[in-house]
Every structure is written in C-alpha cells, then in structure tokens.
C-alpha positions, -999 to +999 in steps of 0.1 A: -919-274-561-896-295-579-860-290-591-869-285-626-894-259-616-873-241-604-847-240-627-877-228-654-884-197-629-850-191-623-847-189-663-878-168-667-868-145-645-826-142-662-847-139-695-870-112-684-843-090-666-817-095-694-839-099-724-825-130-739-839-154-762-853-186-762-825-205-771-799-189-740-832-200-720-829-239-726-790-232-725-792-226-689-822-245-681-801-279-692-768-263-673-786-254-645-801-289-643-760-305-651-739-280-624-768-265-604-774-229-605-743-218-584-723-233-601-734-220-638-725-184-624-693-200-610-683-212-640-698-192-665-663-196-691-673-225-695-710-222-706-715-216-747-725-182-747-726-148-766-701-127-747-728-102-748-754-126-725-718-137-706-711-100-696-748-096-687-749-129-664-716-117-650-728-082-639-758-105-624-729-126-607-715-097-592-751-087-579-753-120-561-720-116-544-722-080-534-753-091-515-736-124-500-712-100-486-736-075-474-757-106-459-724-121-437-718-088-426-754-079-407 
C-alpha cells in the first residue's frame, strides 16, 4: 500500500474515533503527507486547528505514548 493510502486510513480512522469533519480530514491528510504522521502529533501547535479537535488529537497523543512506554517496558 502506498504512502498516501495510508495517510487516507490513518484519517478515516482519527475521523471515525473523534468525529470530525471533512475539512480537519484533508487538514491532516496534507500534514500527514508534509511532516509525516509522527510528526503531526509531535507538533500538533503548529497545525490550524479548532482547540476542540487539538485537545482530542492530544488525548490520542497521549494514547500513543502511554503504549510506547508500556511497549519498551515488556
């Protein structure tokens, strides 16, 4: 599967989980495809967000590093 492919499913699934709209779709879809998708949640300040969807992909940050942590640890 190609990059862009999986930037799209990576999207769908964000959109599903947090209920956002189309438009915070193609937002990360085109940042995802400029900084990669680690880096979007590294640098989330510095995407053009709603603080609402920010706070929401934060807590999903947070997710995503609690399990990093749990994952180094076993």
């Amino acid at each position: 599967m190609d990059l862009l492919m999986e930037y799209k499913k990576c999207a769908d699934l964000l959109v599903e989980l947090l209920d956002l709209d189309a438009q915070t779709k193609e937002k990360m879809i085109q940042c995802f495809q400029v900084m990669g998708i680690k880096n979007f949640f590294l640098s989330l300040e510095l995407v053009d967000l709603s603080p609402e969807t920010a706070e929401k992909l934060k807590s999903i940050k947070s997710i995503i590093e609690m399990l990093d942590e749990e994952r180094g640890q076993a």
